[in-house]
C-alpha positions, 0 to 999 in steps of 0.5 A, spaced: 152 369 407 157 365 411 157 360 405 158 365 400 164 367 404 167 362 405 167 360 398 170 366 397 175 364 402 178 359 399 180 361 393 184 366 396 187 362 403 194 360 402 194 355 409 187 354 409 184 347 411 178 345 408 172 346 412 166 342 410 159 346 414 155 343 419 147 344 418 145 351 419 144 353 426 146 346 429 153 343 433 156 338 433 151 334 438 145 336 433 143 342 439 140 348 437 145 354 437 141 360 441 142 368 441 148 371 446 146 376 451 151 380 448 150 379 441 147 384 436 141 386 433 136 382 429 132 387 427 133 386 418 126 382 419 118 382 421 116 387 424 120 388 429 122 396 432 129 399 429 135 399 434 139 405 435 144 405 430 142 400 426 143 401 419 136 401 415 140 399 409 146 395 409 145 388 412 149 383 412 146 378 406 144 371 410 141 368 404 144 371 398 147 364 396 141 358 397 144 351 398 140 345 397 140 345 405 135 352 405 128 349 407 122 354 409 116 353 413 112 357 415 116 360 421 123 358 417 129 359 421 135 363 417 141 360 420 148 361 418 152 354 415 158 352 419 159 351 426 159 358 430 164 361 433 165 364 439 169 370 441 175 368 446 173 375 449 166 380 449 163 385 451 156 388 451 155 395 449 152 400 444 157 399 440 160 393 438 167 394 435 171 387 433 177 384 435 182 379 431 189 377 434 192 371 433 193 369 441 196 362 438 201 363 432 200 356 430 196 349 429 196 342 429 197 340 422 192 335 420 190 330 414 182 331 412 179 324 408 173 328 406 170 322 409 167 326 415 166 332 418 173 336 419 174 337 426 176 345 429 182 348 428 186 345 434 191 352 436 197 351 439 203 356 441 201 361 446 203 367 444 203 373 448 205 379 443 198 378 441 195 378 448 198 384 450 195 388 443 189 385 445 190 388 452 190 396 448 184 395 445 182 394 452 184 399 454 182 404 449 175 402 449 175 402 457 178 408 456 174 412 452 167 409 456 169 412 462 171 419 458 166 425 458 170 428 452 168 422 448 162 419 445 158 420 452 154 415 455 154 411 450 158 404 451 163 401 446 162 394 447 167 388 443 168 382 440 175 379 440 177 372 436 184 368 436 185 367 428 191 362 430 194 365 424 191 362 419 188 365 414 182 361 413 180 362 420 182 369 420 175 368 414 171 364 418 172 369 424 171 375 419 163 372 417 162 371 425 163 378 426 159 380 421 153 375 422 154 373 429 151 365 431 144 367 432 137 363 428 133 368 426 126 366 424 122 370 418 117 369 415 116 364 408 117 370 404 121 374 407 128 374 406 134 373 411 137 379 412 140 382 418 146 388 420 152 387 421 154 384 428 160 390 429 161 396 426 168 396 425 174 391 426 180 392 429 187 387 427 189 382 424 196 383 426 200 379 418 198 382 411 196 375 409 190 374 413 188 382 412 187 381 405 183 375 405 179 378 412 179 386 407 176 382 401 170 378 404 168 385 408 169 389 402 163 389 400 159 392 406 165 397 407 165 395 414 172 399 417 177 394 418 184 397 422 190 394 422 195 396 426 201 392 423 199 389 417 204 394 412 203 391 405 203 396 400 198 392 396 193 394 402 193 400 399 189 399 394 183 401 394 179 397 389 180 390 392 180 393 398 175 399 400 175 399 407 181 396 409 185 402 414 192 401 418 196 405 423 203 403 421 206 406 414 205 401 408 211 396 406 211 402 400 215 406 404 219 402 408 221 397 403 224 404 400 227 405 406 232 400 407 234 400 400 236 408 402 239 405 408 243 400 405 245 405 399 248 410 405 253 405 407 255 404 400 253 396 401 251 394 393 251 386 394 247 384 398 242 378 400 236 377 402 231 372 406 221 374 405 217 371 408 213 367 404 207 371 404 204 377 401 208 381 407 214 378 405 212 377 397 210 384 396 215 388 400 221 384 397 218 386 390 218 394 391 225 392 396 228 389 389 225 394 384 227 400 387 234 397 389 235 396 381 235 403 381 240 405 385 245 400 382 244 396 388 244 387 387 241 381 390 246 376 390 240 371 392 233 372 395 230 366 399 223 365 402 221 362 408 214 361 412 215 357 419 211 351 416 217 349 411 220 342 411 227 343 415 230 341 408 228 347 406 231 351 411 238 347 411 238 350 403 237 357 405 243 356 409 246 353 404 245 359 400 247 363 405 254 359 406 256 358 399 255 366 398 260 372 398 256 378 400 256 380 407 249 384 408 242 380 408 236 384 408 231 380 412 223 381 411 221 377 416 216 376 420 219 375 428 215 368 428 220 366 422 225 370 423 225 365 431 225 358 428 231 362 422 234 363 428 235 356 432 237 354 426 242 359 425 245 358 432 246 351 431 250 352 423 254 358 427 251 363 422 255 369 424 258 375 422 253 376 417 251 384 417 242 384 418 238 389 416 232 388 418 224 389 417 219 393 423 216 386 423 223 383 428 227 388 429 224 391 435 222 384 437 225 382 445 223 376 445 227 375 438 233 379 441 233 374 448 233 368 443 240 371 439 244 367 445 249 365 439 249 373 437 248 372 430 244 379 430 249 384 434 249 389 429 243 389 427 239 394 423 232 396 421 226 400 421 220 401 426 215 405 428 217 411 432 218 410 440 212 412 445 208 412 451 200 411 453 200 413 460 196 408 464 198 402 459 203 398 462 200 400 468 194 396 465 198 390 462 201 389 468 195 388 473 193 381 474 188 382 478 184 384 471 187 378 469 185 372 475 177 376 474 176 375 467 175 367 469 176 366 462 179 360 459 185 364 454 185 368 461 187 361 464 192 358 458 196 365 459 196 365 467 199 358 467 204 360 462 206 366 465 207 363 471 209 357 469 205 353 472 198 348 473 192 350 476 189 345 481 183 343 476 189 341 471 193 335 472 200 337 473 205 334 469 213 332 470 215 338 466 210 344 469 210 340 477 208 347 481 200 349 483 197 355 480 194 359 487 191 365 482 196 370 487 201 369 483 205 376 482 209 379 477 214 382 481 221 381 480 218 377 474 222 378 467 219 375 460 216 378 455 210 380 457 212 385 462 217 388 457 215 394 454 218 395 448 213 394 443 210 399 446 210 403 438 205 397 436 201 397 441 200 404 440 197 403 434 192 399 437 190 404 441 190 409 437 185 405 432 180 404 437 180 412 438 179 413 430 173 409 430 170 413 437 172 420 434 168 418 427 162 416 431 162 422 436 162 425 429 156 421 426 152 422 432 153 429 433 155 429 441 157 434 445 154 433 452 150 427 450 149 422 443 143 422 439 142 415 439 137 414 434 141 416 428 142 409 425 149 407 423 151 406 416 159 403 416 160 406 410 158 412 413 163 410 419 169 409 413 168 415 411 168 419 416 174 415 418 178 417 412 177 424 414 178 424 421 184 429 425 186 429 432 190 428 437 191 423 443 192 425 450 199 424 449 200 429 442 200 423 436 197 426 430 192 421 427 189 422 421 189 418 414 190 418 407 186 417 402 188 410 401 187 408 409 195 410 411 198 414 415 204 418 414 211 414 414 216 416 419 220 411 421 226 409 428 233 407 425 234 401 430 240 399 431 242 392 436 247 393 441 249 387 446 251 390 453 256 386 458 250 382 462 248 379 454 242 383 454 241 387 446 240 393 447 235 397 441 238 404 440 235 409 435 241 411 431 237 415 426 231 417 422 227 416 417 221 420 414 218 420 408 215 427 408 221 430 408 224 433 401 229 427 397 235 427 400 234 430 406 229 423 408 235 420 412 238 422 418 243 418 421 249 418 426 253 413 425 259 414 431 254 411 435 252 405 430 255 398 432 256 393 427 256 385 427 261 382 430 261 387 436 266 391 431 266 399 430 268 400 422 262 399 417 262 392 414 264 392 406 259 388 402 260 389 394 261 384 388 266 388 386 271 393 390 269 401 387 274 402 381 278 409 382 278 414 378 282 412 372 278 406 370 272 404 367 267 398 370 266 393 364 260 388 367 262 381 368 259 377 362 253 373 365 253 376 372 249 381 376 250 390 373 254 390 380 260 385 379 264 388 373 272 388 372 276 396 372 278 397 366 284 403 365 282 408 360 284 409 354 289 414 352 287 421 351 280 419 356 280 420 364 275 418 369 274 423 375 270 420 379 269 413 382 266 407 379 264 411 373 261 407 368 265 411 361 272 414 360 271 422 358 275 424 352 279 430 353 279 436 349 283 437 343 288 441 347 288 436 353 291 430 354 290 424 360 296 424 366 298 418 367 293 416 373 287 417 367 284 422 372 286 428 369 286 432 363 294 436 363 294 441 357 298 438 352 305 440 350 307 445 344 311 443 340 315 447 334 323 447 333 325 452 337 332 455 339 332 453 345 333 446 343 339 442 340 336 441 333 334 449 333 340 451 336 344 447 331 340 450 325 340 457 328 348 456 328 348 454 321 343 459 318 348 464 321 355 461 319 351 461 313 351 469 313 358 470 316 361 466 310 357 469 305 359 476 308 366 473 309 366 472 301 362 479 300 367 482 303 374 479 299 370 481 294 369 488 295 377 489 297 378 484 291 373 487 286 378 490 281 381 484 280 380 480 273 377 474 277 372 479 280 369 483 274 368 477 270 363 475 268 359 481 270 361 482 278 355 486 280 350 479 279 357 476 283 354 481 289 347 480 288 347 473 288 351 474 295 346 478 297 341 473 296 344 467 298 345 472 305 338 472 304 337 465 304 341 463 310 337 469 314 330 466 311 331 460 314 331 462 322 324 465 320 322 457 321 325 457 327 320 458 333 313 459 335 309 460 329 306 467 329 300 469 324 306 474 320 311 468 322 308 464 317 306 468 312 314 472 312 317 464 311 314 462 306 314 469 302 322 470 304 324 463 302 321 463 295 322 471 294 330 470 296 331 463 293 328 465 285 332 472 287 338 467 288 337 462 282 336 468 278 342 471 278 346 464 278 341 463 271 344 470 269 352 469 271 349 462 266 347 465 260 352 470 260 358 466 260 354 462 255 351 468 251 359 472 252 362 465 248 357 465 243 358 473 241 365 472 239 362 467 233 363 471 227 357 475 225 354 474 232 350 479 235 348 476 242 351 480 246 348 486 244 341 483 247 344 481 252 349 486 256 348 488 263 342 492 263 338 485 259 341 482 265 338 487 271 331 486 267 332 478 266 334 477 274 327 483 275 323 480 271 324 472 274 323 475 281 318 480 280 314 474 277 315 470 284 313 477 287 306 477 284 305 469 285 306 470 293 301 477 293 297 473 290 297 467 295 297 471 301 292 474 299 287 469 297 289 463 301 294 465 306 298 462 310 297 461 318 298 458 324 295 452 326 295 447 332 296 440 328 293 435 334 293 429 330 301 428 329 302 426 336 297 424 341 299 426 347 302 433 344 301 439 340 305 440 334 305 449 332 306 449 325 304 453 319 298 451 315 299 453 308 293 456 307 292 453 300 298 449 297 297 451 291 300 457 293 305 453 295 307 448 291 306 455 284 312 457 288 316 451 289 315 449 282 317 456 279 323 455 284 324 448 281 323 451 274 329 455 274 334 451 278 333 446 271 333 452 266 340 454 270 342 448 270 341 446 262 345 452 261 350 451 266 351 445 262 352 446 256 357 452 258 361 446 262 367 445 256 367 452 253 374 453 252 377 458 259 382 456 264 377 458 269 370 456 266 365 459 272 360 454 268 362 447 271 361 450 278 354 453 277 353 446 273 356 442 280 353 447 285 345 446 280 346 439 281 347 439 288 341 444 288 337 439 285 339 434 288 337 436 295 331 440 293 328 433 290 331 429 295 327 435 300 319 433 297 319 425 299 323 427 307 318 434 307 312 429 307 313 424 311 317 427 317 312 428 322 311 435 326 317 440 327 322 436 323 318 437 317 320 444 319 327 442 320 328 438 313 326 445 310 331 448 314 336 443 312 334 444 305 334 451 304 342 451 308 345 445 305 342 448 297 345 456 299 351 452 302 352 449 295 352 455 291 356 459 296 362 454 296 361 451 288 361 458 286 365 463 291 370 459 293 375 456 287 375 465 287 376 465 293 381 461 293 385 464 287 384 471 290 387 469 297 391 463 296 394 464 288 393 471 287 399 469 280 393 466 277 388 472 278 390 477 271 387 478 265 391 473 261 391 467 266 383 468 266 382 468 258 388 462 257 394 466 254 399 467 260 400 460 262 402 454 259 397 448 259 398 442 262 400 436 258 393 431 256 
């Protein structure tokens, strides 16, 4: 069996040494190992009488693998492989439960030739953290024997080893408890079987050595409780079925410090393991979950107390060449104590620690900060308490003197600085031990308490066995000791135990072995006389709902440094609202350039990844980080342009009102009456029209605004045109009637006249019906002419409908200006032909000119190009048509008579 396991071992030992097993049942001087008083039963051969509460089924196999080394006789001994291993503390009882502390925390290294037998693992560096956890599991078995309540009249009796923390001590330990040192002889044909010397074990301390420990034992569902060991992968429960701790998982804390670090806004950080599964696996979950909530690792480093000094020398290296202010340290307080001498003598200060519970409530590591490279530190632990009677118990000294043990001696002399008389003094320990030494006034580490949360977890695993095995063996007043245990039964009940302790802890386990996960934010606070104080500034509790799982005080937190104000530790400072982060080629998703958004886009809040489009009406301020309602923009009075326009337009109707009126005062002068003087009215009636048209354009656009521009503007221009067309025709049509034999004027006299100008406006009158009422047109917020701006202007609907009318316009400006010019040599001293042909030239020439500027001004002066258009066309008709008569009128009123108009009265001028 013990070679079977140790097999196992070795596969999975990380700093194991190879162990080649002495023949069975023999030392070193070839004598025979024989049965301890304390040890368990042998009751798995012969015929020998059962126990009580020995398991009739699970045994330890002690011969499951035969090497060439079994031989039978006819009373064959079965005898374990290997040297045996004897507990560096027991005692007899009922019950025996196992104990695995590391009493030292390392080894002398060796180099093995395989040529001989290796020689036993030499244990170096007392360490007295792990003696005092010992101390707990002494005190909850003395404690519980001594109850009435639990477990009555049966005894619990212990077997505690000192793995050295090595992994492959810690194994071969594991099979000592498991099958104890004794020859059990058995007959040729009975098999060498046995139970298991202890129903449960108490420790290891690392994660490391527990899977190893948890792997061998698995098998036999002997309970194994950790009251440190946090990795998360010990929650598995199909490597590891009977593996329990009272320390929340790594799953949980890792988590944590990834929450902890978010809170202070810390997004670039560095990192240091330990190179073990403790330190491996929790900077796994550590990394994974930080990636999830935008937060980088600069670096991430492992170290184990073991590693060449060139191996530290490039972590701080690593360390010094880096930007980032934060490190999370994942260490545990043996490696974080050599990382620290080194740190002190390359003065690594002002870095910000966030620490694992392995250190961060370590007094011994605070007292050898005396460089102060971890003020400010802040972690996680296990939350504070108190067992009543502990300390007392630690700290008597007169259990410690009566245990006339050789690690009881080790530690006196240690604790006392000194040499017992035995023990030759030597030049550094020069002072005698008496054995009444007292620790009074005494201030190491053994007398601080803090790790008091640590040793309650031993205590309270002690208690979890004893109240499985009240249940199992169904006591009240008394035990029933003939049930056989079965340490499958005993994990069971185990998983499903809940009590409290005397001081009101709840204890119970998941179905993965773990307690609930709450957890002390420490936070280290040097004081005046040096000493760092470990202050809880805050809470963390994993059963609580997301978001309200921390609580923390920050007016009392204390940083690196001594300093009040949070550390920053960032790759690249937050952008601000108005930016965008665009990732740094090459380099980690937390170092990124701000980019300024783009116009029309706005970020509204810090290190935002994308720039937010604004609505169609909206356009970006000038931070980028919010979105303005754009500006309308339409031609409007109040503006100089409109206003000049607006001015024009009503010139425009003053004049042409001005040019009516003479008319009217003068309309029975010959001038007047010519060329049928009721089309003269009309046309200036029209031309009104078109001036007054053109503020209809002017202004915001409304729903009947865009639809009477439009109408006005074809409906009065064709009105205008049309009797401009008229005066034409008549003045053509009256020259050719006094041709002989001509009937012209009988078809076209004044009524021909009236019907012509009707029959082209009525014309222009069904177009625009038509267009208002398939297409018409309407108003419309134009968003691509200018980015920052709305521009108001009036959709044509169809501009089929628009360009009919224009074209028909257009057609009769050239069928007015065709006449005009054939009638522009008619014999008349005043030919009003020439001027209706000057005024259609200007006409056309402005309305053809109008097209190519109309298409391409942008927004509002595509609006003012029309205006001008619709003024200067109406401008020129006015004064190439009225004016010469106005002239004649007002200016040579000699000239205003029949004669005169038809050539007879005047003589002509020399040619």
């Amino acid at each position: 069996m013990a070679k079977l396991h140790r097999t196992h071992a070795q596969e999975t030992q990380v700093h194991a040494h190879p162990m080649e097993p002495r023949r069975r049942g023999q030392t070193e001087n070839g004598t025979t190992v024989h049965k301890q008083r304390w040890s368990g039963s042998s009751r798995c051969h012969g015929n020998a009488p059962p126990r009580p509460f020995d398991p009739p089924d699970v045994c330890v196999q002690a011969s499951l693998v035969h090497s060439r080394e079994t031989w039978r006789t006819a009373t064959s001994p079965c005898r374990t492989l290997g040297d045996p291993d004897n507990p560096q503390l027991s005692r007899d009882g009922d019950i025996i439960l196992g104990g695995m502390f590391s009493f030292h925390s390392s080894w002398n290294d060796r180099k093995d030739t395989y040529m001989q037998k290796p020689l036993p693992l030499q244990c170096t560096s007392l360490n007295s953290r792990e003696f005092r956890v010992a101390q707990a599991m002494l005190f909850a078995i003395e404690e519980i024997n001594n109850s009435t309540d639990l477990l009555p009249g049966v005894s619990l009796g212990y077997k505690m080893y000192d793995t050295c923390g090595s992994i492959a001590q810690s194994i071969k330990v594991a099979l000592a408890l498991m099958n104890g040192n004794q020859i059990i002889f058995t007959a040729p044909e009975a098999p060498c079987t046995k139970p298991a010397q202890v129903q449960a074990i108490m420790g290891e301390t690392s994660s490391s050595p527990c899977m190893a420990i948890a792997t061998v034992i698995g098998p036999f569902y002997i309970p194994m409780i950790s009251h440190l060991a946090t990795c998360a992968c010990l929650s598995d429960k199909t490597k590891y079925p009977s593996f329990l701790r009272t320390i929340p998982s790594d799953y949980y804390q890792s988590r944590a410090l990834v929450y902890l670090v978010k809170y202070f806004g810390w997004t670039w950080v560095g990192a240091i393991r330990t190179n073990d599964d403790y330190g491996n696996k929790g900077m796994a979950t550590f990394t994974e979950t930080a990636q999830q909530l935008g937060i980088c690792l600069e670096y991430s480093v492992s170290f184990f107390r073991t590693d060449p000094y060139e191996k530290i020398q490039k972590i701080i290296d690593i360390i010094k060449a880096s930007t980032s202010k934060v490190i999370v340290g994942f260490l545990s307080h043996f490696d974080m104590d050599v990382l620290l001498h080194e740190f002190s003598l390359n003065n690594l200060t002002g870095y910000q620690w966030v620490g694992s519970e392995s250190w961060i409530f370590d007094s011994q590591t605070a007292k050898m900060d005396i460089h102060h490279i971890l003020d400010g530190a802040i972690g996680l632990y296990i939350p504070k308490a108190h067992v009543t009677g502990l300390k007392e118990f630690m700290l008597n000294v007169k259990l410690l003197n009566s245990s006339n043990n050789d690690l009881f001696t080790e530690f006196w002399e240690a604790l006392f600085n000194c040499k017992f008389k035995e023990l030759k003094s030597t030049a550094e320990n020069p002072r005698e031990c008496t054995g009444h030494e007292d620790l009074t006034g005494v201030q190491n580490s053994f007398t601080d308490m803090s790790l008091m949360p640590m040793f309650n977890n031993v205590y309270k695993g002690v208690y979890a066995v004893a109240h499985a095995l009240h249940n199992i063996l169904n006591c009240n007043k008394t035990c029933e000791k003939n049930v056989q245990l079965d340490p499958f039964m005993i994990l069971q009940r185990i998983l499903k135990i809940y009590f409290k302790t005397k001081e009101g802890d709840e204890v119970y386990f998941d179905e993965n072995g773990d307690p609930a996960a709450k957890y002390e934010i420490i936070n280290w606070q040097p004081r005046k006389n040096g000493i760092v104080e470990f202050v809880t500034v805050g809470l963390y509790d994993a059963s609580l709902p997301p978001g309200k799982q921390l609580t923390l005080q920050n007016s009392s937190l204390i940083w690196a440094r001594n300093s009040k104000q949070v550390p920053v530790s960032v790759c690249s400072e937050k952008c601000p609202p108005g930016t965008r982060k665009v990732l740094q080629k090459g380099r980690p998703v937390c170092c990124y350039d701000c980019i300024r958004c783009a116009e029309g886009e706005i970020s509204n809040t810090t290190d935002s990844v994308t720039c937010l489009r604004c609505p169609p009406e909206f356009w970006s301020n000038e931070r980028r980080d919010t979105c303005i309602k754009k500006e309308a923009v339409f031609l409007s009075y109040e503006e100089i342009m409109g206003a000049l326009l607006t001015a024009a337009s009503l010139f425009g109707t003053c004049m042409t009102t001005g040019v009516a009126l003479i008319f009217f005062k003068y309309r029975k002068t010959p001038i007047v009456r010519a060329n049928n003087s009721e089309l003269s009215f009309l046309l200036l009636f029209s031309l009104t029209l078109c001036f007054l048209c053109s503020l209809t354009f002017i202004g915001q656009p409304s729903e009947w605004s865009c639809m009477l521009r439009h109408v006005a503007f074809g409906i009065t221009f064709v009105l205008c045109i049309s009797c401009v067309l008229g005066k034409t025709m008549v003045v053509l049509m009256a020259f050719r009637a006094t041709r002989p034999g001509s009937n012209v004027q009988k078809w076209f006299g004044p009524t021909q006249q009236r019907l012509c100008v009707t029959s082209f406006t009525l014309i222009q009158l069904i177009m625009c019906i038509i267009w208002l009422t398939v297409s018409p047109p309407f108003p419309f917020k134009n968003f691509k002419e200018f980015k920052d701006k709305i521009t108001l202007e009036c959709a044509l609907g169809t501009s089929v409908g628009y360009w009919a009318v224009l074209g028909y316009i257009g057609l009769l400006s050239v069928l007015c200006f065709i006449f005009a010019f054939l009638a522009r040599k008619l014999p008349d001293n005043f030919n009003e032909a020439k001027f209706i042909t000057f005024s259609m030239l200007i006409f056309c020439a402005v309305w053809i000119t109008f097209i190519p500027a109309y298409v391409s001004s942008p927004g509002k002066f595509s609006v003012a190009v029309e205006i001008f258009a619709i003024l200067a066309s109406s401008f020129g008709l006015l004064i190439c048509i009225f004016f010469p008569k106005c002239y004649i009128i007002l200016l040579k009123p000699e000239r205003n008579t029949k004669k005169n108009m038809m050539g007879k009265g005047a003589p002509r001028p020399p040619s």
